[in-house]
C-alpha positions as CSV (number, residue, x, y, z in Angstrom):
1,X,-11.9,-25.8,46.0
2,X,-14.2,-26.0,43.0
3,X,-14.3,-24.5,39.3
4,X,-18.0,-24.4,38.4
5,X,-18.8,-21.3,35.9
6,X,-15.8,-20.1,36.1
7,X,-16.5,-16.4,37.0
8,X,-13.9,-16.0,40.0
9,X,-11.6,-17.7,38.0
10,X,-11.8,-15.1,34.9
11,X,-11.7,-11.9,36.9
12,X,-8.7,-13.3,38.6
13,X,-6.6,-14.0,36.0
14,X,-8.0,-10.7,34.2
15,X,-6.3,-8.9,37.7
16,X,-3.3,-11.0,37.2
17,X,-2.7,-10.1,33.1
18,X,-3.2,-6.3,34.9
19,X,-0.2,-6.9,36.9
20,X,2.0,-8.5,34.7
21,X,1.7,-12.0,34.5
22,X,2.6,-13.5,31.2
23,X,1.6,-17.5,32.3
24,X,-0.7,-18.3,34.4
25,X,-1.2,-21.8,35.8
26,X,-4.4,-22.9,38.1
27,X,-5.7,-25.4,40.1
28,X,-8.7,-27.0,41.8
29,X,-10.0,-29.6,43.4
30,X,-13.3,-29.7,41.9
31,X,-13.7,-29.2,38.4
32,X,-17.9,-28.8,38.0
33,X,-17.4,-26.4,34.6
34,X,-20.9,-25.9,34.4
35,X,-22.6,-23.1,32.2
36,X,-19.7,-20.7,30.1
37,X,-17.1,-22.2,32.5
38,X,-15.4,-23.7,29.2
39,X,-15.3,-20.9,27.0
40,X,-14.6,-18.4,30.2
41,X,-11.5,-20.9,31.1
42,X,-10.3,-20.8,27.4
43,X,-10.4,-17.1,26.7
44,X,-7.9,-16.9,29.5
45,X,-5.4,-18.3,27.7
46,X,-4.1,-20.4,30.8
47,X,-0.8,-22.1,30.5
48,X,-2.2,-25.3,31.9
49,X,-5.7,-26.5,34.6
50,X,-5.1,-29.0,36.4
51,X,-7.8,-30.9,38.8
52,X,-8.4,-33.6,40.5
53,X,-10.6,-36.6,39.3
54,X,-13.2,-36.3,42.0
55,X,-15.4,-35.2,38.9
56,X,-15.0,-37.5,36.2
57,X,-14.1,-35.4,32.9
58,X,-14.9,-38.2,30.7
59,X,-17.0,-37.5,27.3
60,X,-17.3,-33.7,28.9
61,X,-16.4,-31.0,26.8
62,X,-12.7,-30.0,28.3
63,X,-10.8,-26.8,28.5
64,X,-7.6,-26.5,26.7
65,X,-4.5,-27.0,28.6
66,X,-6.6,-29.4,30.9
67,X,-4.6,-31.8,32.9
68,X,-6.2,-34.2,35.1
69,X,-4.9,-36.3,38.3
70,X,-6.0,-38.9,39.8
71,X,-7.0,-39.0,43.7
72,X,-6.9,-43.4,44.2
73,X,-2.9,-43.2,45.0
74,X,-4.3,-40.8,48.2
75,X,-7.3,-42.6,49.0
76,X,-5.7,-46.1,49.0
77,X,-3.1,-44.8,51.3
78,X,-5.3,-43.4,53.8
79,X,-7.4,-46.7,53.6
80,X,-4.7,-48.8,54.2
81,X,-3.7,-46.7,57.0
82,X,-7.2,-46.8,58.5
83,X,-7.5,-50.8,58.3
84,X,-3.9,-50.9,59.9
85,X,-4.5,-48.9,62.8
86,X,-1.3,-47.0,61.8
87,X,-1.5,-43.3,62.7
88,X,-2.2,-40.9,60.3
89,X,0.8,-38.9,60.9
90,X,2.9,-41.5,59.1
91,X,1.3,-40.2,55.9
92,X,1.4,-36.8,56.8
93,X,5.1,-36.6,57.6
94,X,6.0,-37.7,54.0
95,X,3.8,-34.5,52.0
């Protein structure tokens, strides 16, 4: 989903440190980081965040670790599949 302040994110990886877990690795869709989200996402020590480029991160302070991927490979798929009245499960059948 989304990453905005960060304040689910903290508390779950505080639960996860609790039960053992020496690495941990998170993902989102949406990376808002608004307000502490930075410095919240840092003090966890995560081994890597990676998001998707539906919110540019450009000339935005960044978390460390922070890995972003691009979404145009999908989108251009699906377009393509739209203008070519192909059916959608030919894309779905190859995730």
């Amino acid at each position: 989903d989304e990453i905005n302040t960060a304040g689910t994110m903290t508390r779950a990886c505080t639960l996860l440190r609790k039960a053992g877990a020496k690495d941990i690795s998170v993902s989102c869709t949406h990376a808002v980081f608004a307000g502490p989200a930075i410095e919240r996402l840092d003090e966890c020590k995560l081994k890597e965040i990676v998001v998707l480029d539906t919110i540019s991160q450009e000339g935005r302070k960044q978390p460390k670790n922070l890995t972003v991927l691009s979404i145009a490979p999908v989108l251009a798929t699906i377009i393509d599949i739209i203008n070519t009245s192909k059916p959608m499960g030919i894309y779905l059948d190859k995730l």
